[in-house]
C-alpha positions in Angstrom: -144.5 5.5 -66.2 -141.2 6.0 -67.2 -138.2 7.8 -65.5 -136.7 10.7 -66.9 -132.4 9.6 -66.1 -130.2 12.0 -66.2 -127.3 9.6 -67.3 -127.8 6.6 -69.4 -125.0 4.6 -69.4 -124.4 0.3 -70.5 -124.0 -0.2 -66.7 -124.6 3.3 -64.9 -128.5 4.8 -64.8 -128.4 7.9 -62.9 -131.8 10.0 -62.0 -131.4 13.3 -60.5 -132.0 12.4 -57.6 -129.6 9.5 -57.3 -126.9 12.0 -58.9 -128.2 14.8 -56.2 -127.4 12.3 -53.3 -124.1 10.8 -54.5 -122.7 14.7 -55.9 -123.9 15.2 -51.7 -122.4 12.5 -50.3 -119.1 12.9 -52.9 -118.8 16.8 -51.0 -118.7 15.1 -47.6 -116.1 13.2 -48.4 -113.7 16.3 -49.5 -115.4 18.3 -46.3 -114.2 15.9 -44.0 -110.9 15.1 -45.3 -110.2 18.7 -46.1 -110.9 19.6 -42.8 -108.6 17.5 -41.2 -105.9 18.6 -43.2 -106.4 22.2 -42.9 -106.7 21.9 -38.4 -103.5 19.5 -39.3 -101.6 21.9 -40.9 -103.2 24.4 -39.0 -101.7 23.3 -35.8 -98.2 22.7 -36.7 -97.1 25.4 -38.6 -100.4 27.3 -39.9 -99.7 27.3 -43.2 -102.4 25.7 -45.4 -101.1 24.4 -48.9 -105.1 22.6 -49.2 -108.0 22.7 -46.8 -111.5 22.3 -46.3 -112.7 24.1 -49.3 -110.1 23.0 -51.3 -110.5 19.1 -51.0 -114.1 20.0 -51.1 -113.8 21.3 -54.1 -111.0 18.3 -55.8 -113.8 16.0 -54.8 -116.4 17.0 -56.8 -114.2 18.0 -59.7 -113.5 14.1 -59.7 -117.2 13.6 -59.3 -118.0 16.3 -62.2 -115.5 14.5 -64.7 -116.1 10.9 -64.1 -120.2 12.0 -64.7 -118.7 14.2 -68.3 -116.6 11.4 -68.9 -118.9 8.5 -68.3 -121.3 10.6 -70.8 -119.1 11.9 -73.1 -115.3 10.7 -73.6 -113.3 8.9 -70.8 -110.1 11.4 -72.0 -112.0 14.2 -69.9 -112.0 12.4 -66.3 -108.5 11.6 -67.3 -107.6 14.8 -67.9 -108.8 16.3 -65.0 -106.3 13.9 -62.9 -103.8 14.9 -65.0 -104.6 18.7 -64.2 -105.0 17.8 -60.6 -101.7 15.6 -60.7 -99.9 18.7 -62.4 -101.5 21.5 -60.0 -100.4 19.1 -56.6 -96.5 18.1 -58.7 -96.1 22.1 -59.0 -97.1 22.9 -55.2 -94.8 20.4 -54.2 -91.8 21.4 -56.3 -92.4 25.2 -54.6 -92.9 23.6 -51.0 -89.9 21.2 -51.3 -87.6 24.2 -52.6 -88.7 25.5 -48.8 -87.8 22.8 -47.1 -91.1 21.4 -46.7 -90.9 18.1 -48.3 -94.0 16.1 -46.8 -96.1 14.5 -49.6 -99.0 13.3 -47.7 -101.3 16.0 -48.4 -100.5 16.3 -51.8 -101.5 12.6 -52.1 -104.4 13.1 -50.2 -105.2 15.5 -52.5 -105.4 13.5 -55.6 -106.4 10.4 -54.0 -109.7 12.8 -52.9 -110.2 13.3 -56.7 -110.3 9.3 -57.7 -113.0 8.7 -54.3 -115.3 11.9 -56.0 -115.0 9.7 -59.3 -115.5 6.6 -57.2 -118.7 7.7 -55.9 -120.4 8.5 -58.9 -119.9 5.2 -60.8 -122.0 3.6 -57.7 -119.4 2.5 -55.5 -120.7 4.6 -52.0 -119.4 2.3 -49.8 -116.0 1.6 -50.9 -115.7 5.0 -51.3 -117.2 5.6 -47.8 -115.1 3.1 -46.2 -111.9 4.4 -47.6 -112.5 7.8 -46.9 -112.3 6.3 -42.9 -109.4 4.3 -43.9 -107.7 7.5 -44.9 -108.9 10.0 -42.7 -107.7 7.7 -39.4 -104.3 7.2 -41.6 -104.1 11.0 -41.3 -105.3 11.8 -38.3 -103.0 9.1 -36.2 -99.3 10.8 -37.7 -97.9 11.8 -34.4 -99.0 8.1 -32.8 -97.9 6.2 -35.8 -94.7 8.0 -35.6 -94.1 7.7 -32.3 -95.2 3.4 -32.4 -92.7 2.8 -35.4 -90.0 4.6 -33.3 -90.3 2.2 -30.2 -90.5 -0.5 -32.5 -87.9 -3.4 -32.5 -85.7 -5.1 -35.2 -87.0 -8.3 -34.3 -91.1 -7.0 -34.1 -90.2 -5.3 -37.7 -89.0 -8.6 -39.3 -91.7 -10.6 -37.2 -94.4 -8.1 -39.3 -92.6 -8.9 -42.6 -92.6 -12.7 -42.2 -96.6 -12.6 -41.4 -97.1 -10.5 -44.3 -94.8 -12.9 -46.4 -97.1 -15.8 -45.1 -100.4 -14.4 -45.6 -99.7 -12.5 -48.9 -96.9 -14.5 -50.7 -97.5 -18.0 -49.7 -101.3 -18.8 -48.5 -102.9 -17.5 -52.0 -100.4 -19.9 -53.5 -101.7 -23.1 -51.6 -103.7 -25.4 -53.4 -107.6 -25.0 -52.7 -107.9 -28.6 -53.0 -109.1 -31.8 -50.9 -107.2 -34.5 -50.6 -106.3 -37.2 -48.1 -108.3 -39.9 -46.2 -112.5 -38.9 -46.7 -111.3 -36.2 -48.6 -110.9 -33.5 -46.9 -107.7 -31.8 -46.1 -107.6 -28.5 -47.6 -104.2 -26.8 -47.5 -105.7 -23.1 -47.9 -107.8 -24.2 -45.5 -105.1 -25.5 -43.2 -103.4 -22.2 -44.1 -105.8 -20.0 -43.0 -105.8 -21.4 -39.6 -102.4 -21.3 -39.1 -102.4 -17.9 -40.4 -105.2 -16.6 -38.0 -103.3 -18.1 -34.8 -100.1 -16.7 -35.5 -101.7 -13.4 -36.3 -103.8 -13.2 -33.0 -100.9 -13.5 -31.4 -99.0 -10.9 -32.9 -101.9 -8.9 -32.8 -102.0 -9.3 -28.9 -98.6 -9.2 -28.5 -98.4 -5.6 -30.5 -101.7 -4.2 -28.0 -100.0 -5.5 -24.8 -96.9 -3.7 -26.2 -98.5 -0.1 -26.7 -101.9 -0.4 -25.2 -100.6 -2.2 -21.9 -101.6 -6.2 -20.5 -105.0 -5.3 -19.5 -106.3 -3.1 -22.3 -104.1 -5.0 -24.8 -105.2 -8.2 -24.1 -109.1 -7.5 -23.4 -109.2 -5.8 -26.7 -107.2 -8.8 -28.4 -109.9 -11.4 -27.3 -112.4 -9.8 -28.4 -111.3 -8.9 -31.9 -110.4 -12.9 -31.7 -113.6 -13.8 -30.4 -115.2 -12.4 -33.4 -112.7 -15.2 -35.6 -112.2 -18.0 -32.9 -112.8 -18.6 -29.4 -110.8 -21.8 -29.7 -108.2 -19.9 -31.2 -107.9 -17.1 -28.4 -107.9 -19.8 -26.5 -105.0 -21.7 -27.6 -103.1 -18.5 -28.1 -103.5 -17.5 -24.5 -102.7 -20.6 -23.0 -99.5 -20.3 -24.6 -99.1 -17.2 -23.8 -99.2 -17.7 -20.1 -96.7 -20.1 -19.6 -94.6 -17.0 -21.0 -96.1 -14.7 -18.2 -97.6 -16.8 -15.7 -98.1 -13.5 -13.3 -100.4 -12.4 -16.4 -102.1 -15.8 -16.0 -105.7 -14.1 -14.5 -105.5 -11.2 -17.7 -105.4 -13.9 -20.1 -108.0 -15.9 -18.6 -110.1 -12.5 -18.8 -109.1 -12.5 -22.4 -110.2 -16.5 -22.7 -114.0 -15.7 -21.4 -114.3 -12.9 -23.1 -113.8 -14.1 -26.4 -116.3 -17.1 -25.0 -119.1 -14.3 -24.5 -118.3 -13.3 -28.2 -118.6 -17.1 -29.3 -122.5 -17.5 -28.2 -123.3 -13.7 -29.3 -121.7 -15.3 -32.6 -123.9 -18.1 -32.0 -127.0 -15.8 -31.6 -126.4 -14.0 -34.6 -126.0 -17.2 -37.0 -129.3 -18.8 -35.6 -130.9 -15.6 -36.3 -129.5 -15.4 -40.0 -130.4 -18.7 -40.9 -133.1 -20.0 -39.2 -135.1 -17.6 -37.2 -137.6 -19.9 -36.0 -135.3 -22.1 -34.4 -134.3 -19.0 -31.8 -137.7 -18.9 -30.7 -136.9 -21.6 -28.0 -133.4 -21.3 -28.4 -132.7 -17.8 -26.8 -133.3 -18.6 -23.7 -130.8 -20.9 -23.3 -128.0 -19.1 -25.1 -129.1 -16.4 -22.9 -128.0 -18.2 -19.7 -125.1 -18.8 -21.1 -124.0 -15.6 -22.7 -124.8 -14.0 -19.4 -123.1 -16.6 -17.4 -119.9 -15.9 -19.7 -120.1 -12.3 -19.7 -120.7 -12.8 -15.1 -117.2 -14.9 -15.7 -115.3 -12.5 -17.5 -116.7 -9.9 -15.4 -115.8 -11.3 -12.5 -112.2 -12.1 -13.1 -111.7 -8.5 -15.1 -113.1 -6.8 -11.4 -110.6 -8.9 -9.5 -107.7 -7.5 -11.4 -108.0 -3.7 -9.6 -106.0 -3.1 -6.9 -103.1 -5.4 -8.1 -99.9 -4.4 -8.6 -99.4 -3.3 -12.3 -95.8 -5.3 -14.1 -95.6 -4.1 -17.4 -92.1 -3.2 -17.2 -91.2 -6.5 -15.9 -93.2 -8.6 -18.5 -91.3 -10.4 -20.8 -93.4 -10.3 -23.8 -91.7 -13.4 -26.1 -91.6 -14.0 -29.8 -94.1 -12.0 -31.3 -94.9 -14.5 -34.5 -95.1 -17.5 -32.9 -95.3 -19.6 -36.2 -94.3 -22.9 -34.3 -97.5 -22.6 -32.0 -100.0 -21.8 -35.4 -98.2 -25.1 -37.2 -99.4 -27.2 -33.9 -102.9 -26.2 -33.8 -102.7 -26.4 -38.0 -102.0 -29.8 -36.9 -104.6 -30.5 -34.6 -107.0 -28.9 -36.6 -106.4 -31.5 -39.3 -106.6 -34.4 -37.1 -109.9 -33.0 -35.6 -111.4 -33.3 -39.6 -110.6 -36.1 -39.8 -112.6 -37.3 -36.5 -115.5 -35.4 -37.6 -115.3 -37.0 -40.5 -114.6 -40.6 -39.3 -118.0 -40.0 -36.9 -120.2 -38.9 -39.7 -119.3 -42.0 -42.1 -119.7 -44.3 -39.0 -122.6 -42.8 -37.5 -124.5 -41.0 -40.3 -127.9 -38.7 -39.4 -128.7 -41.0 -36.7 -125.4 -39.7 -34.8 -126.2 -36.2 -35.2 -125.4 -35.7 -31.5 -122.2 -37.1 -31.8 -121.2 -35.4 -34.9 -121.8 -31.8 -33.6 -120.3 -32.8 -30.5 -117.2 -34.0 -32.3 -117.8 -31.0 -35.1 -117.6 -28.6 -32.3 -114.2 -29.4 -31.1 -112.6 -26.8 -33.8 -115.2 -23.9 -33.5 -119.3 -24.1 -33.0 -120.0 -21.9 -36.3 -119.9 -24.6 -39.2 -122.2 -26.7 -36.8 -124.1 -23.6 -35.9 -125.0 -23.1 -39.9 -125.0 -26.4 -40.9 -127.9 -27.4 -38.3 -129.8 -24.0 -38.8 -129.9 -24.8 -42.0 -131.6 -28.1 -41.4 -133.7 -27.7 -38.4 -137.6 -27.8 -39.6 -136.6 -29.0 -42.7 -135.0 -32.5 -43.1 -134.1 -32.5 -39.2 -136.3 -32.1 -36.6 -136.3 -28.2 -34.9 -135.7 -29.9 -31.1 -132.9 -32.1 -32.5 -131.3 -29.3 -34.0 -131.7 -27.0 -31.1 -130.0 -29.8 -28.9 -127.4 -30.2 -31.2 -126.3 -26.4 -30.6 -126.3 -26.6 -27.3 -124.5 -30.5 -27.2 -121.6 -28.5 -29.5 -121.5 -25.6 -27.4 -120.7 -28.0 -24.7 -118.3 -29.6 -26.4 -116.3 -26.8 -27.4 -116.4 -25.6 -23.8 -114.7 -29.2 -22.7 -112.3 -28.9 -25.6 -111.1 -24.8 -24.6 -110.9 -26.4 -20.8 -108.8 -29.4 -22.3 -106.5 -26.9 -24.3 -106.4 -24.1 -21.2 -105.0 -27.4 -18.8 -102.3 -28.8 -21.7 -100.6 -25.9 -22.4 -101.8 -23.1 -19.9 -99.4 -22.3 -16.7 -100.3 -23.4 -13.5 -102.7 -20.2 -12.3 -104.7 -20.2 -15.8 -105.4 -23.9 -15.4 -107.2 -23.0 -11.9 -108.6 -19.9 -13.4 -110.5 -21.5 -16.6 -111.7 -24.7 -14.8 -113.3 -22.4 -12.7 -115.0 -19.7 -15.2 -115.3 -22.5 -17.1 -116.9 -25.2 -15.4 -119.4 -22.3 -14.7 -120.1 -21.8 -18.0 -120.5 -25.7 -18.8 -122.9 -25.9 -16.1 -124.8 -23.3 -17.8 -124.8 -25.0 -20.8 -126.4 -28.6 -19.3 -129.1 -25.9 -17.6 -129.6 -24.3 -20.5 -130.2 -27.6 -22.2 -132.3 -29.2 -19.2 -134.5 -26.1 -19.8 -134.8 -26.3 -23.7 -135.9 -30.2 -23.0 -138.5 -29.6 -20.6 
């Protein structure tokens, strides 16, 4: 049976009921962001230049002309911009003359038009996803405002020379191997560097406006989702800066540890299922014995006295730090690599162990990828939980290098809990 489409296009088919849901979903968006603008304006100074019904409306204009357009002539979605463009330029020429001359409605306004035409060329979730981007842009005015004012000099040009390195000279870096086995990527070295440097400043911007506990907390665990060996490092570092913040960093350290096996969970379960059969139940006891850790340690901070305006916060692009562990990391390929030319498949152990030392997740795929097939499913369950081990020795041996005297103390303790999970969890698995 064939289907009746309303718009047949060389790479757009539209039913009515596909064009029903996306003219639907293309309102919502102008509802939503109309109605923040109209409480907005509402609220300072009740005037309304565009609200609800208004961006409403822009929206599916933009959906109406894109669908005439796509069926027709592309001169008649561009000429409803235009019209929208020369409506929203006249409103702010009046406005301006007023005194008023705040643009961000009238961008909003046309930039509402282009997500309508967005959505009906297929593209729901871009458009969904910057309709949020948006609407928190113009919802957080006051606290954006406020933020930029406390902002320092030195933050500012710490925020331009990480945007310099990761727009302006990582694309530029050869995405090439080279060096002994082959394997030194400088885009990939780049991107390491790149990621420490900007969990630091990340952390460093939270503590700022957020305070140490909720800064840092939040800090791990959006570096958790990256790197636990990385928020690891970072923290280290950090408390020699602060040594009095020494227990909220090594909150911050097992944290992003209980993200590192939920990570863990979630690659076993995307890439070999079968293999989390038996599996879970070791990873269980030690995501819970992280998350007891991290708990623990978050508990014992209540009561203490709270020295935010005494803390000393440092550099906040520490690009020296990122070019160390850039280092390391590149020393720690070449290990691995050493250890699998040496040893081959029948080291397996001793290449995720050494593998792990970085981060767990290339071992994590690379074994779930093989276990039942050309490895055997025990072997690679083992050699999970042998570079989940590892990793936990190497955090503990990077913690007690460059951590201040209290972390040191700190993660050997949650630590060593955690790696005695791990040898139970193992114990259990092999059974």
């Amino acid at each position: 049976m064939d289907t009746d489409f309303l718009l047949q296009a060389d790479n757009l088919k539209l039913t009515e009921f596909d064009f029903l849901i996306r003219m639907l979903v293309t309102a919502g968006i102008g509802f939503v962001l109309g109605l923040e603008r109209e409480y907005s304006q509402h609220s300072e100074k009740g005037e309304v230049f565009a609200g609800l019904r208004t961006f409403t409306l822009v929206a599916l204009l933009g959906f109406l002309t894109a669908y005439l357009g796509t069926t027709f002539t592309y001169w008649i979605f561009i000429a409803g911009f235009l019209g929208v463009v020369g409506i929203v330029a006249i409103s702010y020429w009046v406005t301006s003359n007023e005194g008023d001359i705040g643009s961000t409605t009238e961008f909003a306004i046309i930039f509402t038009f282009l997500l309508g035409g967005l959505v009906l060329v297929g593209s729901i979730n871009l458009s969904l996803a910057l309709t949020v981007i948006t609407l928190v842009l113009l919802s957080l005015k006051i606290t954006l405002r406020t933020m930029i004012g406390q902002l320092t000099q030195k933050e500012v040009y710490a925020f331009v020379r990480f945007v310099v390195i990761a727009l302006l000279i990582l694309p530029f870096l050869p995405n090439n191997y080279y060096g002994p086995f082959n394997i030194i990527n400088p885009r990939e070295v780049g991107w390491i560097i790149v990621l420490v440097s900007g969990i630091g400043f990340v952390g460093y911007i939270l503590m700022k406006f957020l305070g140490t506990d909720r800064g840092i907390l939040l800090t791990s665990i959006l570096g958790g989702l990256v790197s636990s060996t990385l928020v690891t490092f970072t923290f280290s570092k950090k408390s020699k800066e602060n040594p009095e913040l020494s227990q909220n960093y090594a909150v911050g350290i097992f944290a992003a540890a209980t993200i590192m096996v939920i990570r863990i969970f979630l690659l076993v379960y995307i890439f070999n299922k079968t293999m989390l059969i038996e599996l879970a139940i070791p990873l269980l006891i030690i995501l819970l014995t992280a998350f007891g850790v991290a708990l623990l340690f978050y508990k014992r901070q209540f009561g203490k006295p709270q020295l935010i305006d005494k803390i000393v916060l440092g550099d906040p692009l520490n690009i020296k730090n990122a070019v160390f562990f850039g280092a390391f990391y590149m020393g720690i390929l070449l290990l691995v690599s050493y250890a699998n030319q040496v040893y081959g498949a029948k080291g397996i152990y001793v290449s995720s162990a050494i593998s792990a030392l970085t981060d767990i997740d290339a071992i994590a795929i690379s074994v779930s990828k093989l276990g039942g097939n050309t490895m055997n499913l025990l072997m690679a369950q083992n050699a999970i939980l042998i570079a989940t081990l590892s990793n936990t020795i190497v955090k503990i041996g990077i913690a007690l290098f460059t951590g201040s005297k209290a972390l040191k103390k700190y993660v050997l303790l949650g630590y060593g809990c955690i790696f005695i999970a791990g040898i139970i969890g193992f114990l259990v698995l092999n059974m």
